[in-house]
N, CA and C atoms as a LAMMPS dump frame, in Angstrom:
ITEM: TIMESTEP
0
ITEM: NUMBER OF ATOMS
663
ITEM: BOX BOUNDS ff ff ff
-5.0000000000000000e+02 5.0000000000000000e+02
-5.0000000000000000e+02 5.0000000000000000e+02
-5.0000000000000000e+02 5.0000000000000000e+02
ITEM: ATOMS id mol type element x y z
1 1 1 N 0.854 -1.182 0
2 1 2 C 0 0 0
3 1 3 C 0.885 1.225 0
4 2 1 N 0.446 2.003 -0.898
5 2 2 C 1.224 3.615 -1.222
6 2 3 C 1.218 4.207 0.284
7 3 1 N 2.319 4.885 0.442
8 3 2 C 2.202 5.474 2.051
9 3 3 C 1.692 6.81 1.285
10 4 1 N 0.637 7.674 2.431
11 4 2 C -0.133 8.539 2.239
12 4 3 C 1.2 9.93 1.727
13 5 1 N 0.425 11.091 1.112
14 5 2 C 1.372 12.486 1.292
15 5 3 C 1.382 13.232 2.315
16 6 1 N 0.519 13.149 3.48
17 6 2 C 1.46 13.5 4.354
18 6 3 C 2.657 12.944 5.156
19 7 1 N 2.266 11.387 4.771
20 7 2 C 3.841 10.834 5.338
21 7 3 C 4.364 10.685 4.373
22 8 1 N 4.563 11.035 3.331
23 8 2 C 5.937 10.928 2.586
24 8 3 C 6.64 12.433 2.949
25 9 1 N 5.199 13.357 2.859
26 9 2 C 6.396 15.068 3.295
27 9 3 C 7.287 15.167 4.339
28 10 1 N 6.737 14.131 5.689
29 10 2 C 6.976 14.101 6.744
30 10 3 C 8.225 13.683 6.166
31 11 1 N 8.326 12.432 5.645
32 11 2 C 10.152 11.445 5.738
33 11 3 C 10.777 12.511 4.728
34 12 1 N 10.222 13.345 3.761
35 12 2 C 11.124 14.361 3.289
36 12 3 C 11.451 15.311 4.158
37 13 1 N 10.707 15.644 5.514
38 13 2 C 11.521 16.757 5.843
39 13 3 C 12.151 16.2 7.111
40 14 1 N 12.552 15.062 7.305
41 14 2 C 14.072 14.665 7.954
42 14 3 C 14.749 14.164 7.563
43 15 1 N 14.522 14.095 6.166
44 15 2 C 16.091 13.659 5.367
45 15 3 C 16.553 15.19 5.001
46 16 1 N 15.61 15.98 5.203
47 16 2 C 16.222 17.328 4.695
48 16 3 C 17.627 18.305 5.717
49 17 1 N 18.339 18.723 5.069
50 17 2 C 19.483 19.313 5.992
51 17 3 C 18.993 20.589 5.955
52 18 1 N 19.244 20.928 7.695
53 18 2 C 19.22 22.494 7.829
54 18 3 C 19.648 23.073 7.643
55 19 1 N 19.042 24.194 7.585
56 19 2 C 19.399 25.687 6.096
57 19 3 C 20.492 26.451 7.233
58 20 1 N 22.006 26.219 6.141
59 20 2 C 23.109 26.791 6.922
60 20 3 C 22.743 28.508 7.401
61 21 1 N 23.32 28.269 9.011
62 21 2 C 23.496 29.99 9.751
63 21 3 C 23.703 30.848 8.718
64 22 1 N 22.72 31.651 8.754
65 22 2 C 23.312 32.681 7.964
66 22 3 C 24.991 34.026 8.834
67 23 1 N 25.513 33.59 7.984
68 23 2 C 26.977 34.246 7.933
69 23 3 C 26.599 35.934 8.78
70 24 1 N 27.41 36.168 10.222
71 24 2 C 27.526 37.111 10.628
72 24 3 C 28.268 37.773 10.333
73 25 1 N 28.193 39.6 9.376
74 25 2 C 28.692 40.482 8.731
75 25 3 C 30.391 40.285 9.805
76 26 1 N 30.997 40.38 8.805
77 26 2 C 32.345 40.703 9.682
78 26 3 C 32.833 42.376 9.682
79 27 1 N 33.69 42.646 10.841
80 27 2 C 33.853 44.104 11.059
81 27 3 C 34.68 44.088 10.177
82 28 1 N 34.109 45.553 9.787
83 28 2 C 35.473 45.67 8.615
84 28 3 C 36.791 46.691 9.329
85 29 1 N 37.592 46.039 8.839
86 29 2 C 39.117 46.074 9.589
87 29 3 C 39.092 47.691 8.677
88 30 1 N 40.186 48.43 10.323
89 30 2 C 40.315 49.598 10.111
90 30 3 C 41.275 50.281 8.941
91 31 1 N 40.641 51.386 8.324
92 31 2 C 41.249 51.515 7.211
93 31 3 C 42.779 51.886 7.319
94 32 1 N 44.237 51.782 6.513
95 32 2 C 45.296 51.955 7.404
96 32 3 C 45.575 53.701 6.844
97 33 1 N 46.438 54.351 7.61
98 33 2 C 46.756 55.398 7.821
99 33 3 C 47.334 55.745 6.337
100 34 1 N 46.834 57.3 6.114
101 34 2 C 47.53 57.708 5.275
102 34 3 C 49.388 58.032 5.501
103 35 1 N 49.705 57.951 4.038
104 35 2 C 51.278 58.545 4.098
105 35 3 C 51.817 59.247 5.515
106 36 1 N 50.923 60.862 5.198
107 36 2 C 51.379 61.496 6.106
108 36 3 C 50.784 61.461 7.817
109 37 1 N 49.668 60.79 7.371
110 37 2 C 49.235 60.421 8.86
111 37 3 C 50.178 59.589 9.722
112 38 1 N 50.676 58.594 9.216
113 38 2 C 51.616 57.672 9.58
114 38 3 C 52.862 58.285 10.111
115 39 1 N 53.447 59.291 8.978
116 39 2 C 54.23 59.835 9.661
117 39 3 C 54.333 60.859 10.905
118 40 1 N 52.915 61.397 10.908
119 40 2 C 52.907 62.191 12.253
120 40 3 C 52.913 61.035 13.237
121 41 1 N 52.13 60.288 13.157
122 41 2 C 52.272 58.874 14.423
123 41 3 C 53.347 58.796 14.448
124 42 1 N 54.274 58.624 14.034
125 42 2 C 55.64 58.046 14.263
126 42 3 C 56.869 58.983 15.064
127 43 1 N 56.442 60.218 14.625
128 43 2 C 56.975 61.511 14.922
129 43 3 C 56.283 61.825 16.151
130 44 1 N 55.023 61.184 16.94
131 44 2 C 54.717 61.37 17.865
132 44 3 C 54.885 60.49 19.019
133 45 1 N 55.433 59.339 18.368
134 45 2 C 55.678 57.737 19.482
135 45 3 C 57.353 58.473 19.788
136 46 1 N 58.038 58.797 18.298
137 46 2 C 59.832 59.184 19.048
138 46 3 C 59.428 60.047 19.539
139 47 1 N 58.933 61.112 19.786
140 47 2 C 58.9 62.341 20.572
141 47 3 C 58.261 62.186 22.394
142 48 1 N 57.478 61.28 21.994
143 48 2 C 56.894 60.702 23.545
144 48 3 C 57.825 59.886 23.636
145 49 1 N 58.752 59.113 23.279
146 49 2 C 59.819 58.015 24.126
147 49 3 C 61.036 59.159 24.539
148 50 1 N 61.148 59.739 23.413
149 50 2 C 62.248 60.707 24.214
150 50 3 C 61.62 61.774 25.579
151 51 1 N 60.657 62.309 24.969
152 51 2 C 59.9 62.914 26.061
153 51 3 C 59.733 62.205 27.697
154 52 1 N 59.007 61.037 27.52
155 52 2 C 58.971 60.293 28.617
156 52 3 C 60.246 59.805 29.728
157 53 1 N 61.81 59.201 28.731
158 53 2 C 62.642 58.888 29.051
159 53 3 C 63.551 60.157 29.741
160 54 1 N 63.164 61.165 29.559
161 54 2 C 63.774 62.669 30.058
162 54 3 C 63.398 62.628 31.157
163 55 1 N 61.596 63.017 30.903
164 55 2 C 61.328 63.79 32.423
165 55 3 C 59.892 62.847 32.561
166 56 1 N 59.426 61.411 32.585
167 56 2 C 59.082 60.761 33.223
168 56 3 C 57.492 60.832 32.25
169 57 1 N 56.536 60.205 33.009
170 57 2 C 55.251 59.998 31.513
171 57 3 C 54.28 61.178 31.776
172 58 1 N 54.674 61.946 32.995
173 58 2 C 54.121 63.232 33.217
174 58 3 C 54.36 64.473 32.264
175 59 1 N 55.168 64.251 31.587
176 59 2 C 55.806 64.914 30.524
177 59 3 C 54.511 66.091 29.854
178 60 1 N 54.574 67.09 29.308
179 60 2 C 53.666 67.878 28.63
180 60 3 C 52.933 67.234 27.139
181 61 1 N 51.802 66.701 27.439
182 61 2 C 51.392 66.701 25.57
183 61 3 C 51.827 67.026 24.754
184 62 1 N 51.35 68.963 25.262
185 62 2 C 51.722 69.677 24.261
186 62 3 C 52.738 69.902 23.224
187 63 1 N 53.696 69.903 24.379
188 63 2 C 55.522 69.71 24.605
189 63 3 C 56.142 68.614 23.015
190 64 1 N 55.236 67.32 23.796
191 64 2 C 55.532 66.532 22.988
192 64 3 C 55.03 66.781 21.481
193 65 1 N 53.504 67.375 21.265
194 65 2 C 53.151 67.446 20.001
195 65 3 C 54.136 68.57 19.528
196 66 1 N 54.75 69.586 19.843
197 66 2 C 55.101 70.438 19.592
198 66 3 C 56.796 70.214 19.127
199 67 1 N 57.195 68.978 19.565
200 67 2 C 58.315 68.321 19.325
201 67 3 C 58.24 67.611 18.163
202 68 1 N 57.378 66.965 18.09
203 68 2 C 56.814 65.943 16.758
204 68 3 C 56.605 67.043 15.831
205 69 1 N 56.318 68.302 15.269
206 69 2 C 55.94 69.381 14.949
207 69 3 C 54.484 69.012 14.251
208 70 1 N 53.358 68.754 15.317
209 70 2 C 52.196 68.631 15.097
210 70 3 C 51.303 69.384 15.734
211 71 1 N 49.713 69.702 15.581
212 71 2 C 49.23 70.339 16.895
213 71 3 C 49.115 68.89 17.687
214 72 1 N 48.098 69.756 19.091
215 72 2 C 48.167 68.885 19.587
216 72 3 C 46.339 68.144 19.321
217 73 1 N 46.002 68.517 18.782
218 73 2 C 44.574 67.737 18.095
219 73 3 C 45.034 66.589 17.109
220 74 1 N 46.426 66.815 16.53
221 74 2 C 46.694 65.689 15.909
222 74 3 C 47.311 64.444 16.78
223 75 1 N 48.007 65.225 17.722
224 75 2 C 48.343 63.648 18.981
225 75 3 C 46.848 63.1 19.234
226 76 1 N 45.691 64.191 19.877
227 76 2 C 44.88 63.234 20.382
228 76 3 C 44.088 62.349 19.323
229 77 1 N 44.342 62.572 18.135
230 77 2 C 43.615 61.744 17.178
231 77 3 C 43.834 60.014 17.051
232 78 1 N 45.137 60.424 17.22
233 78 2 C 46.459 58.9 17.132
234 78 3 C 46.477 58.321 18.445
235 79 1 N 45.865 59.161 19.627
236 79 2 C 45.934 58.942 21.36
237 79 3 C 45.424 59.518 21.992
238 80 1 N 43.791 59.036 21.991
239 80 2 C 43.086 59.667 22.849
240 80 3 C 43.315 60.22 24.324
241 81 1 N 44.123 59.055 25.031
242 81 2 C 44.329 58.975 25.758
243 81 3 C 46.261 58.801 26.35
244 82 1 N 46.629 59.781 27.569
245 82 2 C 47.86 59.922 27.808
246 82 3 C 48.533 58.165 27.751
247 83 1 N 47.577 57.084 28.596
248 83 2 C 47.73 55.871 28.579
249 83 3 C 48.176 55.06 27.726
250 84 1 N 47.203 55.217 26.475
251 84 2 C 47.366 54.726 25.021
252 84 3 C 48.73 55.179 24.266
253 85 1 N 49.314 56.61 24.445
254 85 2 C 50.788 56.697 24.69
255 85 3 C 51.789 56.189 24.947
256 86 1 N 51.127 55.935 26.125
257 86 2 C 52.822 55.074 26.452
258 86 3 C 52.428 54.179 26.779
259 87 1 N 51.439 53.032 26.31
260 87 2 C 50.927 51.536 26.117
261 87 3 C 52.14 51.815 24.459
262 88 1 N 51.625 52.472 23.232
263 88 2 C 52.253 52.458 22.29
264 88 3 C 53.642 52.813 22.259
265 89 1 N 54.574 53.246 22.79
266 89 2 C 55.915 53.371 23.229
267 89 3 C 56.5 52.382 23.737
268 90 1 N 55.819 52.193 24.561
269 90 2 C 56.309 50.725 25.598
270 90 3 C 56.277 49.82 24.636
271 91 1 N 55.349 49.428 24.226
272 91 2 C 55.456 48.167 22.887
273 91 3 C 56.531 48.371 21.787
274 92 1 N 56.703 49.555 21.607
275 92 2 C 57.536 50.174 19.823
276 92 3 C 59.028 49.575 20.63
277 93 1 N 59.15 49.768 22.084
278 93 2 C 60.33 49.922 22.75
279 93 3 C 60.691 48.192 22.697
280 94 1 N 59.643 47.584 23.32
281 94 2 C 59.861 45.808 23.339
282 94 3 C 60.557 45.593 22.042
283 95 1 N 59.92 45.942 21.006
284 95 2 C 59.763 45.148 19.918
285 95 3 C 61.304 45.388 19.153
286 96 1 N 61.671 46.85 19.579
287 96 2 C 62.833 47.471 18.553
288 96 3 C 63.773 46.032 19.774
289 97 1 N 63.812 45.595 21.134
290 97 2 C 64.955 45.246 21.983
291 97 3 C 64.756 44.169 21.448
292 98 1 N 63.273 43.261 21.248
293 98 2 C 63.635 41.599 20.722
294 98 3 C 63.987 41.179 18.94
295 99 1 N 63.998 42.5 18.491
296 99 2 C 64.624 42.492 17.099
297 99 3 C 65.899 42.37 16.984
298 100 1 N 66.331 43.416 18.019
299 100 2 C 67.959 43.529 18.211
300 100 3 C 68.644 41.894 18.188
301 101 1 N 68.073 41.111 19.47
302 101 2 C 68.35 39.859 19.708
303 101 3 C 68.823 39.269 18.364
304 102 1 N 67.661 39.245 17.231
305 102 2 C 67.736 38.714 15.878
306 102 3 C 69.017 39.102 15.251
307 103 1 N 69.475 40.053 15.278
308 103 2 C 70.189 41.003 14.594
309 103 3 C 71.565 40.487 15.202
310 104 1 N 71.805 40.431 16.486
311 104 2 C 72.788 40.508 16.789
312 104 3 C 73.241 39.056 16.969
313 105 1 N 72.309 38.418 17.114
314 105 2 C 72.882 36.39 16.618
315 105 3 C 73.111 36.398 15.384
316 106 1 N 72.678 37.51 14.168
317 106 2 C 73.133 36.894 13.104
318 106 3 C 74.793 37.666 12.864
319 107 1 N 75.328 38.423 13.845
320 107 2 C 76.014 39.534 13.504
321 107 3 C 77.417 39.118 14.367
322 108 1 N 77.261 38.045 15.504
323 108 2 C 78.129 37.811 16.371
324 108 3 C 78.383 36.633 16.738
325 109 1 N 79.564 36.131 17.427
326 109 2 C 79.259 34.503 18.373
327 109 3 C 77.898 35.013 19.218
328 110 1 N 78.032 33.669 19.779
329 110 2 C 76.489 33.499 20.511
330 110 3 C 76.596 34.071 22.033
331 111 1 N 77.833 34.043 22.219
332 111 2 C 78.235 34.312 23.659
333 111 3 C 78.512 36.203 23.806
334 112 1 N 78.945 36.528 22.39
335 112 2 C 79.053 38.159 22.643
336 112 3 C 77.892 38.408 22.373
337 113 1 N 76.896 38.158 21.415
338 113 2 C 75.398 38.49 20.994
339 113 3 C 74.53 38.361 22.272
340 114 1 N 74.859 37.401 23.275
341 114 2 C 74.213 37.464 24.268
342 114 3 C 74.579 38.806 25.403
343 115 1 N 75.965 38.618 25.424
344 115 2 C 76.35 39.562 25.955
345 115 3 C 76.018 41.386 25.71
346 116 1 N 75.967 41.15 24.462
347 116 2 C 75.699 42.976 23.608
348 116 3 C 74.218 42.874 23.949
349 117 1 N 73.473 42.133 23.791
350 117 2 C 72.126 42.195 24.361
351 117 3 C 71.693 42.453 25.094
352 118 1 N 72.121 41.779 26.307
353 118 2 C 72.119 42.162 27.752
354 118 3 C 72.994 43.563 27.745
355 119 1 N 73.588 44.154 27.782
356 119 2 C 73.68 45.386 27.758
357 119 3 C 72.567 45.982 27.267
358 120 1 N 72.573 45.96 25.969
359 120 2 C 71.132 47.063 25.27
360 120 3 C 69.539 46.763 26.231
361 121 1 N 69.204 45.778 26.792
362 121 2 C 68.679 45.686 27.867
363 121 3 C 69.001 46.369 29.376
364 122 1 N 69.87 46.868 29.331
365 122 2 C 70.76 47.749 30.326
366 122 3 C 69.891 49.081 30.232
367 123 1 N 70.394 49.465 28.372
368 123 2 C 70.025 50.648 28.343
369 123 3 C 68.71 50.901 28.537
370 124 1 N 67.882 49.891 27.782
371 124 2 C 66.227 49.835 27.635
372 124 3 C 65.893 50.141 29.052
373 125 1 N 66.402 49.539 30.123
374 125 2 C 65.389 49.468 31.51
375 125 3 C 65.866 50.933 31.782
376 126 1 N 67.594 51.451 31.843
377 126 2 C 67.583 52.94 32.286
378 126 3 C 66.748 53.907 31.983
379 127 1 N 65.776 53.572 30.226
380 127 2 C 64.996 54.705 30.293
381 127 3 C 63.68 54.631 30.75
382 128 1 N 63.819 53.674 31.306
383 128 2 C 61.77 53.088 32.124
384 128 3 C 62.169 53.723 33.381
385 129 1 N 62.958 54.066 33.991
386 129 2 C 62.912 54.872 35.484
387 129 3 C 62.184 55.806 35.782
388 130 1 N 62.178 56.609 34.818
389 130 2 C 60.872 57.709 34.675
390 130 3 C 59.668 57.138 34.545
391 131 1 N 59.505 56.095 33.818
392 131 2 C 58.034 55.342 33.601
393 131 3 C 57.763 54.359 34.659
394 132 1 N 58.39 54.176 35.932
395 132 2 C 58.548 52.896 36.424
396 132 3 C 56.898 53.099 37.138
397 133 1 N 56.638 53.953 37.846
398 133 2 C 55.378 54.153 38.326
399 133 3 C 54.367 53.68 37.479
400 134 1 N 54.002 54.855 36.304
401 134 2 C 52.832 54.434 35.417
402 134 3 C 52.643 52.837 34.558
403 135 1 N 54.152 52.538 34.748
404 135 2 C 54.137 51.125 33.577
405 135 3 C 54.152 50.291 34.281
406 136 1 N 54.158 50.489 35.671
407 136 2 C 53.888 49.157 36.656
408 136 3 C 52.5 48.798 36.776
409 137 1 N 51.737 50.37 36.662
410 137 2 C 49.853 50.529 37.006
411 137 3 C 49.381 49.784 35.773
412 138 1 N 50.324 50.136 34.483
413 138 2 C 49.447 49.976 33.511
414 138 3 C 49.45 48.522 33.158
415 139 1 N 50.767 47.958 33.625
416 139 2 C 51.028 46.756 32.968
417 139 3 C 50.105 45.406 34.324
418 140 1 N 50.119 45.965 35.65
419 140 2 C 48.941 45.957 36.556
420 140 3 C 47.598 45.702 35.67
421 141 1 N 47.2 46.915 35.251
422 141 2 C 45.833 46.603 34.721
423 141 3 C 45.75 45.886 33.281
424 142 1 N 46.579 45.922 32.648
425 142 2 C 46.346 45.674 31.438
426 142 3 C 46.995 44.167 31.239
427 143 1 N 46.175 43.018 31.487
428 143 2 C 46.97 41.916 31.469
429 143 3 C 47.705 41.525 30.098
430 144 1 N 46.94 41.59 29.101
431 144 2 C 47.322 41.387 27.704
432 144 3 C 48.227 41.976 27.628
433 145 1 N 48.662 43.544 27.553
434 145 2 C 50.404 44.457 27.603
435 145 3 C 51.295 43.532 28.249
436 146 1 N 51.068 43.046 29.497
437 146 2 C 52.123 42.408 30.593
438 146 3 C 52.664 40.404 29.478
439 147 1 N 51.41 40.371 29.254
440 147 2 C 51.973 39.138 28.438
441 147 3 C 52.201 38.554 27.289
442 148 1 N 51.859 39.828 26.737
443 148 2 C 52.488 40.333 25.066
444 148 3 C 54.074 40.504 25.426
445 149 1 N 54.142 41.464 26.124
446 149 2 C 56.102 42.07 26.217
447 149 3 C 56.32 41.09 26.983
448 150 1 N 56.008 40.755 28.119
449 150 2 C 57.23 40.196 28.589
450 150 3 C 57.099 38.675 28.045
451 151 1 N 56.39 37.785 27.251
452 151 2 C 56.615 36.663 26.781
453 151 3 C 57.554 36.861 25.473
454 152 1 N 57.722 38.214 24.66
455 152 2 C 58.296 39.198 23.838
456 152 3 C 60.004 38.236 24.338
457 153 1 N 60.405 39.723 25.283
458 153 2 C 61.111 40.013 26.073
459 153 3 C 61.967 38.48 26.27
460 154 1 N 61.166 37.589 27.132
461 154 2 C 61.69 36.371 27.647
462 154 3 C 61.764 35.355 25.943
463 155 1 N 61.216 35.401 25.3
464 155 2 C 61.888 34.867 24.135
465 155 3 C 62.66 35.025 23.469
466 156 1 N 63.23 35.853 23.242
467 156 2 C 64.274 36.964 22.91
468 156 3 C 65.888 36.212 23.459
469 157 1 N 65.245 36.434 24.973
470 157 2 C 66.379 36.345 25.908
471 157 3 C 66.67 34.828 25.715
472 158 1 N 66.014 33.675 26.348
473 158 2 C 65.344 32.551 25.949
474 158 3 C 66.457 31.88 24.417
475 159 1 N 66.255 32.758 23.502
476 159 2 C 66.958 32.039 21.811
477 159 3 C 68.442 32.405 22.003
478 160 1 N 68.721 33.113 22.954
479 160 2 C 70.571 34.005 22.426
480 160 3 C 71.284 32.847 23.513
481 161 1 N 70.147 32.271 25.001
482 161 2 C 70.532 31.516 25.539
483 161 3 C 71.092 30.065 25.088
484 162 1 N 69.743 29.93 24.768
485 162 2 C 70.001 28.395 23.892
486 162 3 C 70.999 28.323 22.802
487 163 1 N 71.547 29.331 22.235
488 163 2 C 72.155 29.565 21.16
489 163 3 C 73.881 29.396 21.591
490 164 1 N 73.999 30.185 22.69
491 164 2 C 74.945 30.16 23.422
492 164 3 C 75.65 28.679 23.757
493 165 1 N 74.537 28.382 24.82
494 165 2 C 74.645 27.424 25.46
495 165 3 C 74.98 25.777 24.113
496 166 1 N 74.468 26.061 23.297
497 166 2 C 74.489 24.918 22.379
498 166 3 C 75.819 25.034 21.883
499 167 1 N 76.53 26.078 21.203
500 167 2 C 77.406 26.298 21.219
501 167 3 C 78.532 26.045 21.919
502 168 1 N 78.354 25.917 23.214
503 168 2 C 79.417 25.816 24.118
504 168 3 C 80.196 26.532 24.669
505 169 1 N 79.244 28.262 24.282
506 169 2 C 80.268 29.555 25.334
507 169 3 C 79.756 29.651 26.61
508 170 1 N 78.528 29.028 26.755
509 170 2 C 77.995 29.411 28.131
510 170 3 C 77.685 28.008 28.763
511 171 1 N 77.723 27.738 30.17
512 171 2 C 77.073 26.547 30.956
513 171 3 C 76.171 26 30.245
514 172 1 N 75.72 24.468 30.37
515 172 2 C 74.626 23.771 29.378
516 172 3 C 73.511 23.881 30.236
517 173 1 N 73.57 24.273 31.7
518 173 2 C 72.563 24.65 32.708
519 173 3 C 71.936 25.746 33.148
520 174 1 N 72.163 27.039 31.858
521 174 2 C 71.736 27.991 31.942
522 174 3 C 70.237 27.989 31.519
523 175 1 N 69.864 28.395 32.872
524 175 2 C 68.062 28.762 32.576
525 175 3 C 68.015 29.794 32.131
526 176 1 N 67.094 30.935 31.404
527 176 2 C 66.809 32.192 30.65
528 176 3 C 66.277 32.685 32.084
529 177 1 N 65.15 32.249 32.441
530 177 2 C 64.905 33.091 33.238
531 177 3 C 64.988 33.86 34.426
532 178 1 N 65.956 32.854 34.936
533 178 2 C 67.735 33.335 35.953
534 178 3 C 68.384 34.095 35.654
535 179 1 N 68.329 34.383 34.33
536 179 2 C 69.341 35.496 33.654
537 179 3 C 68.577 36.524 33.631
538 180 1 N 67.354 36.886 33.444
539 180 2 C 66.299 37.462 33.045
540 180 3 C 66.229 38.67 34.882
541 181 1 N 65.956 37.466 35.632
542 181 2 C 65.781 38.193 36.764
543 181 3 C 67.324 39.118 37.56
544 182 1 N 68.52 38.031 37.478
545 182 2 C 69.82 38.871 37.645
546 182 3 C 69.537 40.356 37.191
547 183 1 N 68.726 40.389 35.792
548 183 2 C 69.131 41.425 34.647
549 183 3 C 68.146 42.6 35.382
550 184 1 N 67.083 42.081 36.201
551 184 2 C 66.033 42.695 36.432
552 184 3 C 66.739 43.713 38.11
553 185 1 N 67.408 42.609 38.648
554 185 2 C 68.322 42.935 39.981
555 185 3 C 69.21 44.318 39.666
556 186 1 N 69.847 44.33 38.667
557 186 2 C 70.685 45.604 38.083
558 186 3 C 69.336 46.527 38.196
559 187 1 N 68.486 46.553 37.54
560 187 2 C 68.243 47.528 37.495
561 187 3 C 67.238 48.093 39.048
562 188 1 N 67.192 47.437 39.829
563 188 2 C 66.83 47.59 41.044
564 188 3 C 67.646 48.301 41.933
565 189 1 N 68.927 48.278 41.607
566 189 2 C 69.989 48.963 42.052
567 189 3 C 70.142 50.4 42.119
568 190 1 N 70.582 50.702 43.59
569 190 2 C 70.242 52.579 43.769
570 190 3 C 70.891 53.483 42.41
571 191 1 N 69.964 54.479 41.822
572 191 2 C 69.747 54.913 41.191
573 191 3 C 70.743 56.778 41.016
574 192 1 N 72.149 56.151 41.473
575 192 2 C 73.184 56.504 41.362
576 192 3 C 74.009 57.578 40.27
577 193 1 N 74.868 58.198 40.198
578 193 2 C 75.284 58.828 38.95
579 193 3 C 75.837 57.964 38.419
580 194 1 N 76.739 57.25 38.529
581 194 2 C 77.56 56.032 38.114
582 194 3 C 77.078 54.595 37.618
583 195 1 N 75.384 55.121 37.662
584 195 2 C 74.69 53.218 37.566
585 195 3 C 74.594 52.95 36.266
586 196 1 N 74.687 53.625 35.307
587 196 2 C 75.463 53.477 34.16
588 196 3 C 76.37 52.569 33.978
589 197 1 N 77.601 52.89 34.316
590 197 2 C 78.939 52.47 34.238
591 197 3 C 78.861 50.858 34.885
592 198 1 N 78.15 51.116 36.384
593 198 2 C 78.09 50.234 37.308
594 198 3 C 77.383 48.927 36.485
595 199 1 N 76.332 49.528 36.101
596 199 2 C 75.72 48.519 35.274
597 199 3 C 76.23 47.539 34.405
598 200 1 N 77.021 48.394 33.697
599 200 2 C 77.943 47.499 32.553
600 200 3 C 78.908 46.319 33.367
601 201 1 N 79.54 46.732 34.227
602 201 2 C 80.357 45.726 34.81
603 201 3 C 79.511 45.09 35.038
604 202 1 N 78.292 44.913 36.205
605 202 2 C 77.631 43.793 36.266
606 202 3 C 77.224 42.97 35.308
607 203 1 N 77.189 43.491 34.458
608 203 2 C 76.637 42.527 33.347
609 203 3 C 77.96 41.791 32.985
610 204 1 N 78.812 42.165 32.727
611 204 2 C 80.068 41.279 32.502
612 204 3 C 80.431 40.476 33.758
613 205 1 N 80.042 40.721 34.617
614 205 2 C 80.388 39.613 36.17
615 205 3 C 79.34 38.567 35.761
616 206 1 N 77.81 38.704 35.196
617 206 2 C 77.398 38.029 35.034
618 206 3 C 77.601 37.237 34.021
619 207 1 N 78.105 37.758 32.63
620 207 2 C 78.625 36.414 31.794
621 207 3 C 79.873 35.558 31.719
622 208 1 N 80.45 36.584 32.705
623 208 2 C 81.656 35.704 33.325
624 208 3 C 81.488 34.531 34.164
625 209 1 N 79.952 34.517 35.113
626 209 2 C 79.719 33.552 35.612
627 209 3 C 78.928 32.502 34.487
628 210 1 N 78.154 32.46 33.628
629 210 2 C 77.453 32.118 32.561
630 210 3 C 78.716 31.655 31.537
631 211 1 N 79.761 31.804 31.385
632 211 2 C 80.978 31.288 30.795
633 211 3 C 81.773 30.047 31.702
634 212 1 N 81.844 30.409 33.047
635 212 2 C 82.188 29.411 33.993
636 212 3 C 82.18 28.363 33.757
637 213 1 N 83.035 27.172 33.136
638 213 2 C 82.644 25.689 33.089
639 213 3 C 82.042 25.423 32.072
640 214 1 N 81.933 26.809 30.661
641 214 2 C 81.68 25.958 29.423
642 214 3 C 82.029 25.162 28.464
643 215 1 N 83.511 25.513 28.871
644 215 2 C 84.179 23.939 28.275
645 215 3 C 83.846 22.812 28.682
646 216 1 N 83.525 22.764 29.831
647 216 2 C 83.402 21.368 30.14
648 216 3 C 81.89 21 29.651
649 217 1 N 81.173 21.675 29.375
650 217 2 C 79.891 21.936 29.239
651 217 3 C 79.875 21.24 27.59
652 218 1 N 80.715 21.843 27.277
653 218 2 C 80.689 21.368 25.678
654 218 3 C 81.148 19.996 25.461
655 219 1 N 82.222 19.7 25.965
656 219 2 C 82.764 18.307 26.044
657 219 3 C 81.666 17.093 26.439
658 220 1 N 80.928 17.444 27.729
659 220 2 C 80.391 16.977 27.635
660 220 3 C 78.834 16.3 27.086
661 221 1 N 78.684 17.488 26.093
662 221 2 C 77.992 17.663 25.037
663 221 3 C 78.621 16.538 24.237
């Protein structure tokens, strides 16, 4: 016996597949900066790192737009906010120190590349002294900043190690992030006329200890 039409519509509509989600509009990604827009941004990030690294993130806007030779309606366009400033500095700053890393393994042994590094990390933290307040609050609130740079930062440090160490200029038991914190200890250090200078030696006491026993290190490699 013929099965009736309403049960055949019925077994057609569960063999039938459901009618795909319709597709949620995607945001459209921000348009990128003109020529010269770009270049005032840029002219306004060096002018706020130098600005900041002088006389601290209290520094004048104005000062700064007026350094960048912009008004200052064109800083707040690029930075609404004093924050968003030196969130964007602080990052331009990470990024130029874990490039260096790149640069300078392809440019040196593994043991001076580590070494020239850790210096230029010397210099990098001397100019956060002025920022040490605000970039502690910000990097406080802003969890994503704190683990963008410093996972940055510690990889960086992290490749010149391993690089080293494989090599055989440094101990095969060097952790990165032992080195990382030593590096962090310097700059904890009273804030001296001489901490400059002072600095540099420490850093060479420290790869003098990080050299300690890498022959044997290698051999037994």
């Amino acid at each position: 016996m013929g099965s009736s039409p309403i049960l055949r519509q019925w077994r057609k509509k569960l063999t039938e597949q459901p009618p795909e989600p319709a597709e949620k509009p995607e945001t459209p990604a921000p348009k990128p900066l003109r020529a010269d827009a770009r270049r005032n941004r840029d002219k306004l990030v060096e002018a706020a790192a130098q600005a900041f690294a002088a006389e601290g993130v209290d520094a004048s806007l104005e000062e700064i737009a007026k350094r960048a030779g912009v008004g200052i309606g064109t800083l707040y366009r690029h930075f609404p906010t004093r924050e968003h400033l030196v969130e964007v500095v602080y990052r331009r700053e990470v990024e130029a120190l874990c490039h260096a890393a790149e640069e300078l393994a392809g440019a040196h042994p593994a043991d001076v590349a580590l070494e020239l590094w850790m210096q230029r990390f010397v210099d990098y933290i001397a100019t956060k002294r002025g920022l040490a307040t605000s970039l502690r609050l910000l990097l406080t609130t802003n969890s994503t900043l704190f683990s963008d740079t410093s996972g940055r930062v510690s990889g960086a440090l992290k490749g010149l190690v391993e690089q080293a160490a494989a090599a055989g200029k440094i101990r095969a038991d060097v952790d990165a992030s032992d080195v990382l914190h030593a590096l962090g200890g310097i700059y904890s250090a009273p804030n001296t006329p001489d901490w400059r200078d002072r600095s540099g030696r420490l850093v060479k006491l420290l790869m003098d200890g990080l050299r300690f026993g890498a022959s044997d290190a290698a051999k037994a490699g």
